[in-house]
N, C-alpha and C positions, 0 to 999 in steps of 0.2 A: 309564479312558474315553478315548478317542481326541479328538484335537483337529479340530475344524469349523473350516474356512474361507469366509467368509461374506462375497461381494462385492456391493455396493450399485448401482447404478444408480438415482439416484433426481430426480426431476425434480419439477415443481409440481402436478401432480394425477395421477401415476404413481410407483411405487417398484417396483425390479424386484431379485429376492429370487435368489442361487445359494450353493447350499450344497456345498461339496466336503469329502470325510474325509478322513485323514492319506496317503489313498493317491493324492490327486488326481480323486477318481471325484464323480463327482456326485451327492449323496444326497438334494438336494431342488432345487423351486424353486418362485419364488409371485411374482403380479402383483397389487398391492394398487393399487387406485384410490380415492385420496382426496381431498374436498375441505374438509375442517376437520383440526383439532390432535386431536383425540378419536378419528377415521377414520385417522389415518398414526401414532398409539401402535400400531394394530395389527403394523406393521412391526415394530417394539421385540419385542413380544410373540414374532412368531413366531421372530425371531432368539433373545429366551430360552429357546426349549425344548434349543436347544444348549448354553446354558449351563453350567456356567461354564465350561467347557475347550473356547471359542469364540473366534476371533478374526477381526474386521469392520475391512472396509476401505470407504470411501466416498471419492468426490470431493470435491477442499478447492473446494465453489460458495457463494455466500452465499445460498441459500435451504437450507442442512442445518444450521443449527446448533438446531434446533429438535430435531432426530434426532439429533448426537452428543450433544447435553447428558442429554439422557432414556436412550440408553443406557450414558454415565458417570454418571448417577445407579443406574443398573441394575448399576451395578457389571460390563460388560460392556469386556472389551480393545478400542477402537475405534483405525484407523488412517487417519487421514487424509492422502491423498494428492493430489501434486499434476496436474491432468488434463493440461498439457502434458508432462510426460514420461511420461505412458501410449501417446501416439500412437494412440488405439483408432483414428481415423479410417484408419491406413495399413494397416490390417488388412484393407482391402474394403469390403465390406458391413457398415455400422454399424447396428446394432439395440437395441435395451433389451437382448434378451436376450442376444446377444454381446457386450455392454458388461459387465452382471454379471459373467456367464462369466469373461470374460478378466480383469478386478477381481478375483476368486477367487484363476484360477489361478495370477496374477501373487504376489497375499499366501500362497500355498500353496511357489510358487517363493522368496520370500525376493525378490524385487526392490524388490517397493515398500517395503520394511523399508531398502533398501541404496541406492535413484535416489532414490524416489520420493515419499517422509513428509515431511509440510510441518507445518510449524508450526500449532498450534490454539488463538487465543489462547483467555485465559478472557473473562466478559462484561465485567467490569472493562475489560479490555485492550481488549475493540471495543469497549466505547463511549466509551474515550478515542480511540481510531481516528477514529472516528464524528463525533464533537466537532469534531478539528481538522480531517478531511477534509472536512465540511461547511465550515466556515468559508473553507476555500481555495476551493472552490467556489463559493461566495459572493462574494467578493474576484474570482474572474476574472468573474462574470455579470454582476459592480459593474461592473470596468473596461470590458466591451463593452457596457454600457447608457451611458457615460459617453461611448464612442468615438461610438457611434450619436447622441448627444447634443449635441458638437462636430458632427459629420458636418451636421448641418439645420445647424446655426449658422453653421459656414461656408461655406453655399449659397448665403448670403442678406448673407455677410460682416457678420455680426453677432457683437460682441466677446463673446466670452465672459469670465465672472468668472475672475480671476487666482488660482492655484495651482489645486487640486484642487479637483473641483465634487461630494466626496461631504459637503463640508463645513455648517455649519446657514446661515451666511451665505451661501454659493454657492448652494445650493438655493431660498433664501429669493430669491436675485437673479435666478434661474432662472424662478421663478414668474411674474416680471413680464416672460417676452420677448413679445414680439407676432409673430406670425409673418401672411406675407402671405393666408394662404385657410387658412378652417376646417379643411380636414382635415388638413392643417401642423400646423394650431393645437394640434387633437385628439392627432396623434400623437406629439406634442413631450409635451402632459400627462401622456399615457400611461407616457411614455418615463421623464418625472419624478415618479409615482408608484409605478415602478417603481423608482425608486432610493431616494424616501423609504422603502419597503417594506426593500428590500436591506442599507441601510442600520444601518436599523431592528433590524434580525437581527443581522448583522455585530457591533452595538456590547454588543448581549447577548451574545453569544459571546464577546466581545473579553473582559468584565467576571469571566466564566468561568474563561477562560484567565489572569487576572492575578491568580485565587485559586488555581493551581496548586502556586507555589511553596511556600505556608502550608500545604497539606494534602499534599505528598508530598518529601519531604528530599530523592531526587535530581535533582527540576527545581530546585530551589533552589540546589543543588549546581552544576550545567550554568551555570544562567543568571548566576551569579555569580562561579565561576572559571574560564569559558571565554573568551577575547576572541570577540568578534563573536557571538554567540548574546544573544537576551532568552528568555521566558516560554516563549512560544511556539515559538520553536523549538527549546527545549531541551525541551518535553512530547511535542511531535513526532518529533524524531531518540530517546527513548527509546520511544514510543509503537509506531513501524514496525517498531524492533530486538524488541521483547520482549524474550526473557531473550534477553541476548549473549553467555551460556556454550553455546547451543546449538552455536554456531557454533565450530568444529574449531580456526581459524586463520586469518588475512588475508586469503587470497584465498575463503575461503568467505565472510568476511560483505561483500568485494568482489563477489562473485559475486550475492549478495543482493540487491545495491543496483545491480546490472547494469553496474557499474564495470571490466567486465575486457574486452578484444579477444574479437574471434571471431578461431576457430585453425581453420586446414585444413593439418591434417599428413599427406603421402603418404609413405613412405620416408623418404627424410632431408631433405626440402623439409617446409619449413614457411614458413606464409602466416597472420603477426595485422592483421587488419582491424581495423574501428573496434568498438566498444563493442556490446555486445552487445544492451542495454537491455529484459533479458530478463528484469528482478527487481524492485524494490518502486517504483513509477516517483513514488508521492508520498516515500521515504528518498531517492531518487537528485534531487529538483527541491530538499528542501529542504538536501541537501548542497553543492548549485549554489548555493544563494542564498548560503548560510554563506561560500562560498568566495568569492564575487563580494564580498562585503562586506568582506572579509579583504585581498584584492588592490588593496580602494580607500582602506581606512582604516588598513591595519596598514604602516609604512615596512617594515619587515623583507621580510615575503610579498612588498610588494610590487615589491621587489627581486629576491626570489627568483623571483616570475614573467617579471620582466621576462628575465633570464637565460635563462627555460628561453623566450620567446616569440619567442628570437631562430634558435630552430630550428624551431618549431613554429607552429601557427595559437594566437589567443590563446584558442577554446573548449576547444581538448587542452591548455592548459593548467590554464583554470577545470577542467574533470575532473581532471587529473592532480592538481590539490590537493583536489578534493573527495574522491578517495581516501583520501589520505594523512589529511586530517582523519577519517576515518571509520575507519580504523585504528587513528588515536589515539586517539578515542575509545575504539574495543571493547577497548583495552588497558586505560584508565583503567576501563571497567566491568569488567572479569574480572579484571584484577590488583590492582585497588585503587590502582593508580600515579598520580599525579598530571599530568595535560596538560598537555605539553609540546610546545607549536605547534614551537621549535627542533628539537627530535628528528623529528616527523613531515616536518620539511623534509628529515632527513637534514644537520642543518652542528651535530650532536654529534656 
C-alpha cells in the first residue's frame, strides 16, 4: 500500500484536511468545523482511513495537543512542525486550504523532516513547562503591581515600607496608608489586593517547586552540583531543554536558546549581527539570570568577565557566558560529564 501525506491546518473551530499519495497528487480533502473535543475526533477518524502507511504533519501551536495526543494514541506517525520556518505567509495568498496543501507537500518533499520538526513534549513535560512559566509570570505582574504601588506613594511623598513590599509585614503596613481622596484611596486597595491575590499564588507555586528536588533525581542533581542555580532554576533550564540528546551539537542547542548572531553571507563577505532571539525566550531569560548571578557572586567569572568587558558591552558579555553555561550544561546531560564552570570559560 502506498504511503499518504497528510497536512493539517488546523485552528479553534476549523481543521483543514489534504491528503497527497506517494506521487504528490492529491487524493482527498475535508473541512471539519468543530466546536467540542467529541466534533474535532472526527479529524482523527478521517485521517485513519489512510492508515497505517500515513504520515501527518501539523503546526507546533498550543491549541493542537488535544489532536496530536489522540492521534499517538491511534498509533498514527504525526509530525510536528515548526510554523516559522514554513513561511506559508510569503507564498501569497494565505488560506486554510493552501496552508494544508503546502503542509502536505512540504512532508511529501522531506523538508519538514530536515528545516522544519520541532520538539513535542509529552504532558509531563508541559505541565512542568506550565508550572514554572506561570510562576514567572506571576513574579513579573507582582513586580509591576508593586511599581504601580510605589508610583501613588511617591506622589504624595509617602514612605514606603523598607525592602520589598510582597512581604506579610509590608502588606500589613500597606493597609494602613491614607491616601488624600477616595478614589486614591480605592485604587491603592485595589492595587493591594491585587498583590495579596498574586502573592498568594506565587507562594503555592514556590512550595511546589521546592518539592521538585525529592521527586525527580536530576533537579536535585542541578541544584546541588551546580554554582549559582537553586530548585527552581534547575527544574526550569531542564524543563525548556527536554531531552538534550535531541540536539546534534553546541550550536544547535545554542540556536535553541536564540544564543547565536544573525549571519548575512554574500560571496566571500560575511556580516554576524547581534543575537538572534529566535528560540526558547523563557531557556535564554533564565540562562541570563544564571549568568548574572555568576558574574556577581562567583570571584573566578567574575574576573573572567571583567576581561572579556574590556572589549565588549557588559550585556555581550552576560550572553556570551550564558552560552557557554548552556553548553556545559548539554554536555554534563548527554555525556554524563561532570560541570565544570572552568572548562565552560575555556582556562582548561
Amino acid at each position: 500500500m502506498s504511503t499518504a501525506y497528510i497536512g493539517i491546518d488546523l485552528h479553534r473551530t476549523v481543521i483543514q484536511i489534504c491528503v497527497l499519495d506517494e506521487r504528490g497528487e492529491r487524493i482527498a480533502e475535508e473541512r471539519i468545523r468543530y466546536e467540542s473535543l467529541e466534533e474535532g475526533l472526527r479529524a482523527v477518524a478521517v485521517v485513519q482511513r489512510f492508515a497505517p502507511d500515513c504520515r501527518i504533519a501539523v503546526e507546533a501551536l498550543g491549541l493542537n495537543r488535544w489532536f496530536v495526543n489522540a492521534c499517538l494514541e491511534a498509533g498514527l506517525d504525526v509530525l510536528v512542525c515548526d510554523a516559522r520556518k514554513l513561511d506559508l505567509k510569503k507564498l501569497g495568498k494565505k488560506t486554510d486550504r493552501r496552508d494544508a496543501r503546502e503542509i502536505a507537500r512540504r512532508l511529501w518533499l522531506g523538508d519538514l523532516d530536515r528545516i522544519a520538526r520541532t520538539y513535542y513534549p509529552s504532558d509531563e513535560e508541559y505541565g512542568r513547562r506550565k508550572l514554572l512559566r506561570v510562576r514567572h509570570r506571576l513574579v513579573q505582574m507582582r513586580q509591576q503591581t508593586i511599581n504601580q504601588l510605589r508610583g501613588m506613594l511617591n506622589a504624595y511623598q509617602i514612605p514606603a515600607p523598607r525592602g520589598v513590599l510582597y512581604t506579610r509585614p509590608s502588606r500589613k503596613r500597606l493597609a494602613s496608608v491614607r491616601l488624600p481622596v477616595p478614589e486614591l484611596q480605592q485604587a491603592f486597595a485595589a492595587l493591594l489586593a491585587v498583590l495579596e491575590g498574586l502573592q498568594g499564588q506565587i507562594d503555592a507555586l514556590n512550595r511546589r517547586v521546592r518539592r521538585l528536588p525529592r521527586e525527580e533525581a536530576r533537579v536535585a542533581v542541578l541544584a546541588t552540583t551546580i554554582p549559582g542555580i537553586g530548585p527552581q532554576s534547575a527544574a526550569t533550564l531542564l524543563a525548556e531543554l527536554g531531552d538534550p540528546k535531541r540536539f546534534p551539537g553546541p550550536r544547535a542547542v545554542a540556536a535553541y536558546a536564540g544564543l547565536v548572531p544573525r549571519v548575512s553571507q554574500s560571496a566571500d563577505k560575511a556580516h554576524h549581527g547581534r543575537m538572534t532571539k529566535q528560540g526558547n525566550p523563557e531557556l535564554r531569560w533564565i540562562l541570563s539570570q544564571w549568568a548574572v548571578r555568576l558574574m556577581k557572586d562567583d570571584p573566578f567569572v567574575r574576573a573572567w568577565a571583567l576581561r572579556l568587558r574590556r572589549r565588549v558591552h557588559k550585556n555581550k558579555a552576560r550572553m556570551a557566558l550564558a552560552r557557554r553555561l548552556l553548553v556545559g550544561l548539554w554536555v554534563m546531560l548527554t555525556r554524563g560529564e561532570a560541570f565544570d564552570l572552568r572548562r565552560c570559560l575555556g582556562q582548561v
